[in-house]
C-alpha positions, -999 to +999 in steps of 0.1 A: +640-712-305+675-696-293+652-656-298+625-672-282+645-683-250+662-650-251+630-630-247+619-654-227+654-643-208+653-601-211+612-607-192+627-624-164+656-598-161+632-571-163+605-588-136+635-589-113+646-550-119+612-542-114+612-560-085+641-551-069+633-511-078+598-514-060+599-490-030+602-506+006+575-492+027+593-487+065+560-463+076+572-445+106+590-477+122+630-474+130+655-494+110+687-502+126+714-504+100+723-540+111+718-558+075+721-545+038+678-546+038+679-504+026+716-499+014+717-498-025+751-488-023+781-480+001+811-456-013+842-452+009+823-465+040+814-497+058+794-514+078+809-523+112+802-546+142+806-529+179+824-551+199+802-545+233+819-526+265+824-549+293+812-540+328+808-555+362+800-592+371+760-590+376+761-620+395+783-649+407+765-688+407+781-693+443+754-705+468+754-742+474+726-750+451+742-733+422+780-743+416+807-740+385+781-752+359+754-729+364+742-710+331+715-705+308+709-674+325+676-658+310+668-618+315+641-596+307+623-564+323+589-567+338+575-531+342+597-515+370+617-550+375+640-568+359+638-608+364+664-632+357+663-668+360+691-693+356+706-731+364+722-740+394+745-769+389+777-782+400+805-803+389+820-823+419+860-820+420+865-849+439+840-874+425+836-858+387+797-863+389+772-837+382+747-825+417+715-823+410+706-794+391+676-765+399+662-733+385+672-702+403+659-667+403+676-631+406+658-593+401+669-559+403+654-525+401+677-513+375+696-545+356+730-538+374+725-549+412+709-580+414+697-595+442+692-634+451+654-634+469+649-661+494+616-678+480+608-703+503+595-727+481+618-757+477+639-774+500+677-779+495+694-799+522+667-796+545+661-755+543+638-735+518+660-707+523+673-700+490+662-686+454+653-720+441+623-713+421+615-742+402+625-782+406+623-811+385+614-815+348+624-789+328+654-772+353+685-781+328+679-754+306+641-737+317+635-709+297+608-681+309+593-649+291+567-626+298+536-633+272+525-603+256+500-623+238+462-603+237+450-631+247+472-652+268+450-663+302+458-646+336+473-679+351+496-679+318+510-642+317+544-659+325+550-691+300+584-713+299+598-739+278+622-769+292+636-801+290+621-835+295+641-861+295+635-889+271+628-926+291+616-960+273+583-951+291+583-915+278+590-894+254+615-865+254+613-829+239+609-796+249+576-791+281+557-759+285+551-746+317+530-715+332+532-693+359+507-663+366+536-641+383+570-656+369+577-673+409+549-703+408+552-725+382+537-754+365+535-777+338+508-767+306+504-802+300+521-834+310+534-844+277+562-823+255+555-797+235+575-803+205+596-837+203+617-830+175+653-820+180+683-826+202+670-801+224+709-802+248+711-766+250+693-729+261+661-738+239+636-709+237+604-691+226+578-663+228+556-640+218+560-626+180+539-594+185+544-588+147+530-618+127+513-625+161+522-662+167+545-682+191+584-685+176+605-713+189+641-717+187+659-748+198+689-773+194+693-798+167+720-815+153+726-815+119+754-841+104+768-846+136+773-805+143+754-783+165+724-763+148+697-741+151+658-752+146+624-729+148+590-733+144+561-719+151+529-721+174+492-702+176+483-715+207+521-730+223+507-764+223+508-773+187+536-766+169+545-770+134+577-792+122+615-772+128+630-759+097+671-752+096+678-718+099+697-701+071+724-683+066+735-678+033+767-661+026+783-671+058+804-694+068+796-733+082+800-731+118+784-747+148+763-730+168+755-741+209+728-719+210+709-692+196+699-661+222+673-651+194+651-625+204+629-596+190+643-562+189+623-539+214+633-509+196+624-528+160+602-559+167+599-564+133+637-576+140+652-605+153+684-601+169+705-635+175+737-635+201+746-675+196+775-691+213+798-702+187+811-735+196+850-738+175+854-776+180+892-782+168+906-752+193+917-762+227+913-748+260+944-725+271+941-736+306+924-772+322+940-766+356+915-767+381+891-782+363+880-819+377+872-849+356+842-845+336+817-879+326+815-878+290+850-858+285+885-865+280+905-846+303+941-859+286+923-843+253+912-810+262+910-800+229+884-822+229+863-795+247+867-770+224+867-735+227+830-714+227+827-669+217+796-651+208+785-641+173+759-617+161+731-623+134+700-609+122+667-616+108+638-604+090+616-634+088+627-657+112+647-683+091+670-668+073+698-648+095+725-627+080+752-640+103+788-623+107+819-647+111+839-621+133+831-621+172+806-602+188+818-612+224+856-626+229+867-646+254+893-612+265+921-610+291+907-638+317+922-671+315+893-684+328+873-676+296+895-695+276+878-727+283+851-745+268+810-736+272+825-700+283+810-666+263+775-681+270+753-649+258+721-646+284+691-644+265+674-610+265+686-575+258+670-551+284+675-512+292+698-494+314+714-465+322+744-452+313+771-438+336+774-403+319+763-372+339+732-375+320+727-414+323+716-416+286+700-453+283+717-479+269+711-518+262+725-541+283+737-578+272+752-603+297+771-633+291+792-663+315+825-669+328+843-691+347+822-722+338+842-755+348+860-737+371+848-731+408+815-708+405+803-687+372+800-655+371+774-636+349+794-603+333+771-577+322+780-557+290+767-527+272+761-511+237+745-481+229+710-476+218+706-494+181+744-498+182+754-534+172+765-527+136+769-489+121+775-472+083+813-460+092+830-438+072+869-424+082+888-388+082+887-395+042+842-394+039+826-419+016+788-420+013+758-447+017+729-443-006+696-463+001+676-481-019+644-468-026+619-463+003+586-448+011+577-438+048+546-418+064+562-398+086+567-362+094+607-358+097+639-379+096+657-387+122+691-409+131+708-421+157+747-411+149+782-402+163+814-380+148+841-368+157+845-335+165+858-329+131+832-350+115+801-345+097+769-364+081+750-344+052+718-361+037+701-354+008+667-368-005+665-377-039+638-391-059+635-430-067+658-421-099+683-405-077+676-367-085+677-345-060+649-332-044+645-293-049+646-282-010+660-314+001+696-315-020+732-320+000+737-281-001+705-275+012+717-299+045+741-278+068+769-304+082+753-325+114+781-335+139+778-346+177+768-379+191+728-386+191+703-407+200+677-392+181+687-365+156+665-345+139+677-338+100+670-300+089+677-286+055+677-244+046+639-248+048+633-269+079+627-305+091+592-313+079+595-338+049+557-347+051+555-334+017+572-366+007+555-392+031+542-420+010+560-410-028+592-433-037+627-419-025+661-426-016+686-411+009+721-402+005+742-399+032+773-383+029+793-389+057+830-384+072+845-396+105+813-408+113+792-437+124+754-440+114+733-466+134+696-460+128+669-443+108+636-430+114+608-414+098+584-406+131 
């Protein structure tokens, strides 16, 4: 019995090393080095988060109709424009009641200016002049994206998700809305969409170009905490039951919302930016802040304090989340109050302010919430550039595991020093060395790059090699590596 279980044993072992030795297939797509998905092994290196470069405020919530509450900013580009649409609401000092609250609308022609449009379309204190461009159901926290769906209808090229308040004659949950040019809107149906979660929060979804379905991510709470919930839609009417999100390896924390989004670069990637939401910390400032329903002003702590994280995913549910900060509160005392950090959700492209204006990603997040009006901070990371392979003065190496790819030539997005260097050498899925493709045949690369072509002694084409087992080793020193590519 005992040599029966231990065969029985040494098959599964061997199943799983086979397994886990089977080639990845990444064709010609690029692979950000955000998760340990390719790396077999790291020597002497690390991977490392970028904290994000702060830049100007984009916008500041200031017009009557938006106030010291406004947030839930959503961003994306639209061809030649960039749309964002957001929650105007205040917080009365003198009474400590909430205004009514709206959904407002801002563009730009490059994601750093931003305009407020007057729309016409809704009447505040008896004028439409303003950028109100949607009232009623839905405006705490409405949610728009541009639907990239084959076959989404003309008058649905612009969908939305929002809140519907729950009444004894109705039921609560999230409400689809449509729009045929992201200004009109209107409901999809009359009745909620999905109806099961806590739903308090910036809930979202869109288009999964690839496993071509609708992906929903929302609010729930899970013994008594903030969480995370998704499911999933062919049509965004029907939607299958939410399922937790995962994140194994990391820490418990809770999580006010989510910011989960496809990569545009790697759509095969979802890139998550929640706000972190440390309940036992409190505020380092309450002055100025009125009395809020709900709250306890003698307790601030009660408040808590909110950052940003950063977490990944390959399949939608589980996330490989990292417990150090993507976004900090920084210098400003006015960050260091609760439901501040707020990440906007979407990731769009911009240009830089070299000579060359080399484009770079753009993230924006809120301050100054509670206080008198909030302010939307844009902030910037390089192309791919969220989490790199570092290695210092001393070199280390990264090998991968093994791979296949139909490509014609490697390239990676990287940066040294000026007296650093990254050799790569292409070995077989044993790990031999290629003959052609060995570390001495690789002359040192160094310089900062987008999109690096490798070379060895006989050129760039590895075409040779497009569809056989490999693995890469990257030999590195004073160097960071962000992405790979076989185009």
């Amino acid at each position: 019995m005992f040599l029966n279980r231990l065969s029985l044993a040494l098959v599964f072992i061997v199943a799983a090393t086979s397994r886990a030795a089977e080639p990845i297939d990444i064709g010609t797509r690029l692979e950000p080095l955000v998760d340990d998905y390719l790396i077999a092994n790291l020597h002497n290196v690390k991977q490392l988060l970028h904290e994000p470069v702060r830049r100007e405020v984009a916008i500041v919530n200031d017009s009557p109709w938006e106030g010291n509450l406004s947030g839930y900013h959503v961003v994306f580009q639209d061809g030649d424009r960039y749309r964002m649409y957001y929650r105007g609401w205040k917080l009365d000092g003198k009474s400590g009641q909430f205004s009514s609250d709206f959904t407002c609308y801002a563009e730009s022609s490059d994601g750093i200016i931003w305009t407020k449009p007057m729309l016409g379309l809704f009447e505040f204190q008896g004028s439409k002049q303003n950028n109100i461009v949607w009232k009623g159901e839905g405006t705490h926290a409405f949610a728009p994206f541009k639907d990239t769906n084959p076959a989404c209808k003309p008058e649905q090229q612009y969908k939305a998700v929002g809140i519907i308040m729950g009444t004894p004659q109705k039921q609560g949950g999230l409400g689809a809305f449509q729009s045929s040019d992201g200004i009109h809107w209107s409901p999809l149906q009359e009745k909620p969409v999905i109806t099961k979660g806590a739903f308090d929060s910036l809930n979202l979804a869109f288009w999964d170009a690839t496993r071509q379905r609708y992906v929903d991510f929302h609010r729930d709470t899970r013994d008594g905490r903030r969480a995370i919930v998704t499911c999933t839609s062919t049509d965004f009417v029907h939607w299958t039951d939410p399922v937790w999100l995962e994140y194994p390896g990391a820490a418990e924390e809770e999580l006010y919302t989510n910011a989960v989004i496809p990569y545009q670069r790697a759509p095969h990637l979802f890139l998550g930016f929640p706000m972190r939401y440390v309940r036992s910390r409190t505020s380092q400032t309450m002055e100025g802040i009125p009395p809020i329903v709900g709250f306890s002003n003698s307790e601030p702590g009660s408040l808590g304090l909110t950052d940003a994280v950063f977490m990944t995913s390959r399949d939608g549910v589980k996330f490989h989340r990292r417990s150090e900060a993507f976004i900090r509160p920084g210098l400003g005392s006015d960050c260091w109050i609760s439901r501040n950090n707020l990440p906007a959700w979407g990731i769009v492209e911009t240009k830089s302010d070299t000579a060359e204006g080399i484009p770079e990603l753009s993230l924006y997040a809120t301050e100054s919430y509670f206080n008198n009006a909030t302010r939307l901070r844009r902030f910037t990371v390089r192309m791919d550039g969220f989490v790199s392979v570092r290695a210092d003065s001393q070199g280390g190496e990264m090998h991968t595991r093994p791979i296949t790819f139909s490509g014609k030539c490697l390239e990676m997005n990287f940066s040294t020093s000026a007296a650093g260097s990254i050799q790569v050498e292409i070995q077989d899925a044993s790990g031999k060395p290629i003959p052609g493709f060995a570390l001495e045949d690789c002359p040192e690369i160094y310089g900062d790059r987008i999109r690096q072509m490798v070379g060895w002694k006989q050129g760039s084409d590895v075409s040779t090699l497009a569809g056989k087992p490999i693995r890469l080793r990257f030999v590195m020193k004073d160097a960071d590596l962000y992405a790979i590519q076989f185009p």
